[in-house]
Each structure stands twice: as structure tokens, then as C-alpha cells.
C-alpha positions in Angstrom: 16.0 -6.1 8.9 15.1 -4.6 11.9 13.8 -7.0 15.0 10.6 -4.9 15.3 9.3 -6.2 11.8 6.0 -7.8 11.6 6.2 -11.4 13.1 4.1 -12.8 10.3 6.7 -11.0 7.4 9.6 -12.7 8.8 7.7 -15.9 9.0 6.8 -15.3 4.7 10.3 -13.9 4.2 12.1 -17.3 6.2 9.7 -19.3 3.7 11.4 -17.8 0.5 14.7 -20.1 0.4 16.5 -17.8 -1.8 16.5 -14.7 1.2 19.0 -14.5 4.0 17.6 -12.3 6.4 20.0 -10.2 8.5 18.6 -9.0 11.7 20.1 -6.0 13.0 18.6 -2.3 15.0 20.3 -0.3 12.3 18.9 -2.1 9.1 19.1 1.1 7.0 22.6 2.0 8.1 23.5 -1.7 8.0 22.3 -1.8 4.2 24.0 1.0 2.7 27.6 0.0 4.6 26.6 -3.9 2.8 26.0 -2.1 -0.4 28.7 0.1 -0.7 31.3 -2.8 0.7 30.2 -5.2 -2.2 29.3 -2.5 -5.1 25.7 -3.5 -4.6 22.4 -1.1 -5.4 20.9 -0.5 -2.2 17.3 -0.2 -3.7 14.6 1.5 -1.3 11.4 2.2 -3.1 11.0 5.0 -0.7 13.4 7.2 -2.3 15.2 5.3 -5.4 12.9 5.7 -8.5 14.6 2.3 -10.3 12.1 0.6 -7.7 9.1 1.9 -9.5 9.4 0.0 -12.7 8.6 -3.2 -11.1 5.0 -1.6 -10.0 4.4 -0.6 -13.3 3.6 -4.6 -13.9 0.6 -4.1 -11.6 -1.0 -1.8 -14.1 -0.1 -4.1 -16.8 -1.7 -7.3 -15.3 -4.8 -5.3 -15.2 -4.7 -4.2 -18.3 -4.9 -7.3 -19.4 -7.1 -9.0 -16.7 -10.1 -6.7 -16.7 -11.5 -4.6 -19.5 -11.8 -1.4 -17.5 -11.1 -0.4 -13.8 -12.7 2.8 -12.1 -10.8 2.9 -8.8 -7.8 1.5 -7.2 -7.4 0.9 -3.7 -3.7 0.8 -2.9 -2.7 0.6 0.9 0.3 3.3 1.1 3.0 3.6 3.1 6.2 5.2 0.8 3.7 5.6 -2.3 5.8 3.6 -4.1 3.4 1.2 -5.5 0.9 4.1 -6.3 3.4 6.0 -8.1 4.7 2.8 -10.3 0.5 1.9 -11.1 0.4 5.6 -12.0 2.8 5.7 -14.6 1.9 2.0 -16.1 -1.3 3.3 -17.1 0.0 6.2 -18.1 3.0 4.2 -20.2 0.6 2.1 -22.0 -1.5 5.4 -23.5 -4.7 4.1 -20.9 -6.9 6.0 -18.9 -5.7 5.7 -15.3 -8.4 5.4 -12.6 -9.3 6.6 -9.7 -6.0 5.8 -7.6 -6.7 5.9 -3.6 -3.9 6.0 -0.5 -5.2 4.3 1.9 -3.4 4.7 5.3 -4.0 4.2 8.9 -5.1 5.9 11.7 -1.0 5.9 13.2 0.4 7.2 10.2 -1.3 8.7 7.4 1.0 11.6 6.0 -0.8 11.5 2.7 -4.3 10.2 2.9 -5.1 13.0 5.7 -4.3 15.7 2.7 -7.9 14.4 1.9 -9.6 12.5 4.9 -10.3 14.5 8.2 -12.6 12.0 9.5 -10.2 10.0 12.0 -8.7 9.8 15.2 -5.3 9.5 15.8 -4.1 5.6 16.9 -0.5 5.0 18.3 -0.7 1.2 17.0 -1.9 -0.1 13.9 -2.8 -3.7 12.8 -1.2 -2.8 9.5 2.1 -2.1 10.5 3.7 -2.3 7.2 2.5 1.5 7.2 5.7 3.5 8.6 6.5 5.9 6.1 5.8 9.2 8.2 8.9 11.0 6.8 6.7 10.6 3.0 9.2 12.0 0.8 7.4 11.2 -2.2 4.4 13.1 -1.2 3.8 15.8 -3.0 3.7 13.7 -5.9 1.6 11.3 -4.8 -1.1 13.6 -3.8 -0.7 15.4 -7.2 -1.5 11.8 -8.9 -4.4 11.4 -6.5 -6.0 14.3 -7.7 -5.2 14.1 -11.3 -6.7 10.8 -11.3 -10.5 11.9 -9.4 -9.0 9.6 -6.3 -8.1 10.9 -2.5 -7.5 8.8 0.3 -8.6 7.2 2.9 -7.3 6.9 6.8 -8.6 3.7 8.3 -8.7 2.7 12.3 -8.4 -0.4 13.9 -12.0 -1.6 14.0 -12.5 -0.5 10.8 -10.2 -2.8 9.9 -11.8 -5.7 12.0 -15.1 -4.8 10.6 -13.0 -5.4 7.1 -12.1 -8.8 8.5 -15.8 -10.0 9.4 -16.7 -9.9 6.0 -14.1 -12.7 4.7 -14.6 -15.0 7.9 -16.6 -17.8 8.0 -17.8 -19.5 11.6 -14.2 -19.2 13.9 -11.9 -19.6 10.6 -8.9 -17.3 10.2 -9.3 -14.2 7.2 -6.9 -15.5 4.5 -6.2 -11.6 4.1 -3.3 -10.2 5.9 -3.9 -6.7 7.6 -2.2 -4.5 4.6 -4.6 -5.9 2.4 -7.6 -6.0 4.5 -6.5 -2.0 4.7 -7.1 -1.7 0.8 -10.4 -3.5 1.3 -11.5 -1.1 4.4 -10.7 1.8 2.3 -13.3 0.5 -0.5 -15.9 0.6 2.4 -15.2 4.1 3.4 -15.5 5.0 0.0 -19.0 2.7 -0.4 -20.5 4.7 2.8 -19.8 8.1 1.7 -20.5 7.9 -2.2 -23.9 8.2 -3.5 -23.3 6.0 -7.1 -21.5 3.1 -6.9 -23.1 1.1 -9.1 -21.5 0.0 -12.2 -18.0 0.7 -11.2 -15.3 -1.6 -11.2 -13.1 -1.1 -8.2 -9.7 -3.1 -7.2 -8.2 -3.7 -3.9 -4.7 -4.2 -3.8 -3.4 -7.0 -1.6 0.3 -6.6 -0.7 0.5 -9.2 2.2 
């Protein structure tokens, strides 16, 4: 991993006693040599598509949880994750709903395909949000559309104004910034639709 990861991610990884964590400043070059050397699959959801079976299960658990869901919220950075919910719906015969990217202001290859209204941040509290390269899309904006979604780019204070809603008095958000992301994109959606009653929308936490 490379030593610019999120602080807090190394802390949660360091927790998991099963992980060794290698630190290095060529992680990607680092993991194909470590794969290739020990006949391993070097699985990167950004590009392999065996990493999107294991989203699927995301549209599964709510298929079973809740008897309908209108709209998704899914903070994006590969689209991955979006892709994988996409096709579990799709591999259970169910009507897929309204999927949204939401991205940040620093990097938001896919979301700005539908959301002008931003300016451009260097820094983002949600730094799990690198993909700028987006080699998956073109297909993710093609799901976006098929399913009625878009996407949403969300700033800094927009995310802090996400934050105020979970805190109580001086205590910490129990929400990590990627999933606070989700949550700001359901706010942006709240201001600028003109229903939203009755609808059953989902945030996706991935902290």
C-alpha cells in the first residue's frame, strides 16, 4: 500500500489480524511483481471484472432487507461497486433503481457527465476517491442512465454540512467521510427534486 493512504484506513486495515500490510511508493508495481512471483490473482476492482461478483451481494442483502428501493446512493471512485449492484439486481430478474455516483469536487470523472454545479477542489475529505483514469466509465454512466439515476459531485462543506446532521453536542460522526459522501449526495438530490416523498432511498456506507 502506498504511504499516502488514508491514516484512518491503515488504522481499520492493522485492526484485521488476518492482513499484512506492505508499505511501499510503487504499490501497484509492487503487487503485480508479488503476484506474478507466487502465481497469485492480482485482483483490482478497477479493471478485473472477477471483483464485481462480490458487489453483487449488496444487491442481494437488499433484496432481502427492504421490500423496494427507489434510489441508491453509491460513493464512486472505480465504479466498481455500482457496476456489481447493477448487475445483482439485474441477476435476480428485479427492477434496479435509481443508481447515483457520487464523487467529489477533486475528482469526479463520472458524476460531472451529469452535475455542472461545482467547483473544482484540489483536496478532498473523502480521499478514498482517486480513480481519475475511470476506465470503467462509459459503462457506468450507461447504467446511470438506464437506471433514471445521474450523479452527484460533492465539496468539502457539503460534506461537513453532511456531518452536522449525525452529531450530537461535541461527539464525533460515527460515519467515515466516503460514507458521509453517499449521504451528501442524497441532500443534493433532496434540494433539487420536487417529489420526494414516498421514495425509499439508500446510502451506501463503504468506510
Amino acid at each position: 500500500m502506498s504511504p499516502r493512504l488514508d491514516r484512518n484506513k491503515i488504522l481499520r486495515l492493522k485492526e484485521c489480524k488476518s492482513v499484512i500490510l506492505h508499505v511501499t511508493s510503487t504499490p501497484r508495481k509492487d503487487a503485480f511483481q508479488f503476484s506474478k512471483e507466487n502465481g497469485l490473482i492480482n485482483l483490482r476492482a478497477s479493471s478485473d471484472d472477477k471483483a464485481l461478483a462480490g458487489y453483487k451481494e449488496i444487491a442481494f442483502e437488499l433484496l432481502t432487507q427492504l421490500e423496494k428501493v427507489d434510489q441508491l446512493f453509491v460513493p464512486t471512485s472505480s465504479g466498481a461497486t455500482l457496476i456489481g449492484i447493477f448487475q445483482g439486481f439485474k441477476e435476480r430478474g428485479k427492477k434496479v433503481p435509481a443508481l447515483y455516483a457520487v464523487q467529489t469536487a477533486r475528482v469526479h470523472p463520472m458524476a460531472s457527465y451529469f452535475d455542472k454545479d461545482f467547483t473544482q477542489e484540489s483536496v478532498s475529505y473523502a480521499t478514498s476517491i482517486v480513480d481519475n483514469i475511470a476506465r470503467r466509465k462509459d459503462e457506468v454512466i450507461k447504467i446511470l442512465k438506464e437506471s433514471g439515476g445521474g450523479g452527484f459531485i460533492i465539496s468539502n462543506s457539503e460534506l461537513l454540512e453532511a456531518r452536522k446532521v449525525f452529531e450530537q453536542s461535541e461527539a464525533e460522526c460515527a460515519l467515515g467521510w466516503q460514507s458521509l459522501l453517499s449521504f451528501a449526495g442524497f441532500l443534493k438530490w433532496r434540494k433539487q427534486s420536487v417529489d420526494t416523498k414516498k421514495k425509499i432511498s439508500v446510502c451506501i456506507c463503504t468506510d
